[in-house]
C-alpha positions as CSV (number, residue, x, y, z in Angstrom):
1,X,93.3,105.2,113.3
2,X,96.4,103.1,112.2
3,X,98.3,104.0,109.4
4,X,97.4,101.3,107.2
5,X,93.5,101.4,107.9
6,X,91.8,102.6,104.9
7,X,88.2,104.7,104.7
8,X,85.7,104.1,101.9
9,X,86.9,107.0,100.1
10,X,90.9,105.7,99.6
11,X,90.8,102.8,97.5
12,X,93.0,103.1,94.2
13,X,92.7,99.7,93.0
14,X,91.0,96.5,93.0
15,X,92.9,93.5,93.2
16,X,90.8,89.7,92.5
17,X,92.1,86.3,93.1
18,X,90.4,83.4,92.3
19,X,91.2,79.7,93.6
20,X,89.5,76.7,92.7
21,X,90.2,73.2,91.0
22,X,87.0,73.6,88.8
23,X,89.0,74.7,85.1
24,X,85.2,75.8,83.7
25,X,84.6,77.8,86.7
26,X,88.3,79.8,86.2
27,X,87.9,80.3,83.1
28,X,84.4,81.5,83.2
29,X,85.5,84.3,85.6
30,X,88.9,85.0,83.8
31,X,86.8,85.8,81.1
32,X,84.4,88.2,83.2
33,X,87.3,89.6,84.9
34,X,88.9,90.4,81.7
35,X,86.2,91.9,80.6
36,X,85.7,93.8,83.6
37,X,89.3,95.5,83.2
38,X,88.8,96.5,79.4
39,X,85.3,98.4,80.9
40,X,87.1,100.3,83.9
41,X,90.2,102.0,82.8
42,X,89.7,104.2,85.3
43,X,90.4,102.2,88.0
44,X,93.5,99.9,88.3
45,X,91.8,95.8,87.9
46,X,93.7,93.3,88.3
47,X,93.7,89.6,89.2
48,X,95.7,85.5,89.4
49,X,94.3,82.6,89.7
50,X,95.4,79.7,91.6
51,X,94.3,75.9,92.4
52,X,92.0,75.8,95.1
53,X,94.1,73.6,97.3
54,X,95.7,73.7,101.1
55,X,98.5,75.0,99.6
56,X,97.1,78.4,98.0
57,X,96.8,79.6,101.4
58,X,100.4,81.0,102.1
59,X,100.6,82.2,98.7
60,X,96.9,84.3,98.6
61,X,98.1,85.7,102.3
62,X,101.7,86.7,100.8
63,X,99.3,88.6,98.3
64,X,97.5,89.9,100.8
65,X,100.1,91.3,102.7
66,X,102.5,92.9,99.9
67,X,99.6,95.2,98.0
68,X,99.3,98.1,99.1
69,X,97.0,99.9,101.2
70,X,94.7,101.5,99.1
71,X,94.3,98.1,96.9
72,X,90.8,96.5,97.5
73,X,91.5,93.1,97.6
74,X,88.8,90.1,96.6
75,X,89.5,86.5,97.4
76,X,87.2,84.4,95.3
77,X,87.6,80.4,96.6
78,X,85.6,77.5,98.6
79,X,84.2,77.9,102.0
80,X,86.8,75.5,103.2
81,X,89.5,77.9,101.4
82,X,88.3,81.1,103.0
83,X,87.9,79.5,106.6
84,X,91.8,78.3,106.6
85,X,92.8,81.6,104.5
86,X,90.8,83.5,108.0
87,X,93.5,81.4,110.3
88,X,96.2,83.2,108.2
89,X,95.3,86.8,107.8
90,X,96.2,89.5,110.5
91,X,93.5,91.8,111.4
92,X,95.9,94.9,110.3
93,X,95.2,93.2,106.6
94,X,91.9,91.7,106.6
95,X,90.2,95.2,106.7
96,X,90.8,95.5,103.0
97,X,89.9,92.3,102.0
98,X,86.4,90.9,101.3
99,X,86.2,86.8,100.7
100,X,83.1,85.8,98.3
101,X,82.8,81.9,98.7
102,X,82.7,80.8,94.9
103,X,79.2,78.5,94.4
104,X,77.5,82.5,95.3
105,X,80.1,84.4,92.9
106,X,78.2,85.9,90.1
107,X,78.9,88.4,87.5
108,X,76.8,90.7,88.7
109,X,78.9,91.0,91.4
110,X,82.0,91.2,90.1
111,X,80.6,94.0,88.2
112,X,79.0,95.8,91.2
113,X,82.5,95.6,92.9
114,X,84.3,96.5,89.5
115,X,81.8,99.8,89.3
116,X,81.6,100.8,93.0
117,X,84.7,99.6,95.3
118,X,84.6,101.6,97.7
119,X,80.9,100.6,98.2
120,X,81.6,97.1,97.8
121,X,84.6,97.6,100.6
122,X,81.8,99.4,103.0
123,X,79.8,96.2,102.8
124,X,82.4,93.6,102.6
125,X,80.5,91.3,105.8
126,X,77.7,90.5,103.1
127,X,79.7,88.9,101.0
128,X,80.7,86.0,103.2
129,X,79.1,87.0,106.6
130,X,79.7,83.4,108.4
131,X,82.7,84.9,109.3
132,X,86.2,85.9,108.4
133,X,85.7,89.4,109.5
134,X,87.1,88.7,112.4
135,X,90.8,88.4,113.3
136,X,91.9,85.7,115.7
137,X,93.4,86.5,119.1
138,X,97.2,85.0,119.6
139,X,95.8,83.3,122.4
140,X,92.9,81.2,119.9
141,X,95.7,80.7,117.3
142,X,98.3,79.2,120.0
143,X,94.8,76.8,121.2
144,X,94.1,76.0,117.3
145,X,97.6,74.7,117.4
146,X,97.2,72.7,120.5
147,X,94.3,71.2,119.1
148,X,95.6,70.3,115.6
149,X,98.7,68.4,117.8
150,X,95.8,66.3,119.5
151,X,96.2,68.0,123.0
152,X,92.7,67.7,125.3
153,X,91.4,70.9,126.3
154,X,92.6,69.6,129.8
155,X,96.1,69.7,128.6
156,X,95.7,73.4,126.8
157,X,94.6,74.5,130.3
158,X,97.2,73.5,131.9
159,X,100.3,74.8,129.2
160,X,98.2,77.9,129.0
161,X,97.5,78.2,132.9
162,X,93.9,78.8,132.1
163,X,90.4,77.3,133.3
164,X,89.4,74.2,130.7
165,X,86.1,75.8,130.0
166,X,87.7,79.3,129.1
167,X,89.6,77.0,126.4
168,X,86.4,75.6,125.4
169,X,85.2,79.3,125.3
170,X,88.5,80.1,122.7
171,X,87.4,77.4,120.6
172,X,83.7,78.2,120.4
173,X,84.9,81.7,119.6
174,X,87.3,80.5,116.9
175,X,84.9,78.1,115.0
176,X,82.4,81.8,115.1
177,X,84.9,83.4,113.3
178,X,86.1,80.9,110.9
179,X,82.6,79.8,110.2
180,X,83.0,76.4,111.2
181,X,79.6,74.9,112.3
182,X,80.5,72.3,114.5
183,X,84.1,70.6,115.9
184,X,84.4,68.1,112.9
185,X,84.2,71.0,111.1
186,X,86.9,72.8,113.0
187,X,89.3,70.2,113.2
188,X,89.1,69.0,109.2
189,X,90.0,73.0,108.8
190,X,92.7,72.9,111.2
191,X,94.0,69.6,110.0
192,X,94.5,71.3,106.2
193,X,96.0,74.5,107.4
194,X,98.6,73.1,109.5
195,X,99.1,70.5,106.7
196,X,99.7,72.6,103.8
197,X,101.9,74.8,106.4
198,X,104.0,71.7,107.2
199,X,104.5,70.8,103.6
200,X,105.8,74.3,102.4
């Protein structure tokens, strides 16, 4: 077990960020989440909110990555935002996160992460169980970058010195994890990660 891993039993804090474009939407939930932290003083609640854009996705990993172990962390956005967010996030950070696509965030389950982290952490895969949970491979995210620069999988083969259908294999296994139901799908992700990427 790696230093960083954390059990059910370790988490200090809980850490919620929210990112959408929809202002009644934020500021319904700023208000819950507000709330939320005047009921729980005994645990640490705290939470930003950003526009649900491309370009949250470097800042919500950079949070990701700099809180500390022990922080529960809940990422609150769009389908489309949590797939590209999943292209970003190393599997060494992602087992303290748990992404809850926004059009199924309640209160309710706010409050039942709010009341019972270490619970909610246990059962993270029910919150958005298309995927996400699992980290891509070096080898899928150098073939999501091939992709996105318009190389066949012919091509990828060939840089990669693999077999074209164990490139077509990586990308079925990408668009699993990333929940992407179809190619389309896949590329239109991949297009607005490396996009927002390229515009810093």
């Amino acid at each position: 077990m790696s230093e960083q891993r954390i059990g059910y039993h370790d988490i200090n804090d809980v850490y919620f960020h929210v990112a959408s474009n929809n202002s009644f939407f934020m500021q319904g939930i700023s208000c819950g989440l507000l709330k939320l932290r005047q009921q729980h003083e005994d645990i640490k609640l705290d939470y930003t909110l950003s526009e649900g854009s491309a370009r949250s996705i470097r800042l919500i990993a950079d949070i990701i990555r700099e809180k500390h172990h022990a922080t529960l962390i809940v990422v609150i956005a769009s389908a489309a935002l949590l797939n590209m967010l999943s292209l970003s996030i190393e599997h060494l950070y992602r087992e303290r996160v748990i992404f809850i696509v926004a059009s199924e965030c309640r209160a309710a389950l706010l409050t039942q992460i709010a009341y019972s982290p270490d619970n909610a952490w246990v059962k993270q895969a029910q919150y958005f169980p298309k995927g996400t949970q699992a980290a891509l491979t070096n080898r899928e995210k150098r073939i999501c970058y091939y992709l996105f620069r318009g190389y066949s999988p012919k091509m990828i083969g060939a840089i990669l010195g693999i077999n074209i259908k164990t490139v077509s294999s990586h990308r079925v296994s990408v668009m699993k994890k990333i929940g992407c139901a179809n190619k389309i799908g896949l590329y239109k992700t991949l297009r607005f990660y490396y996009g927002a990427s390229a515009e810093g």
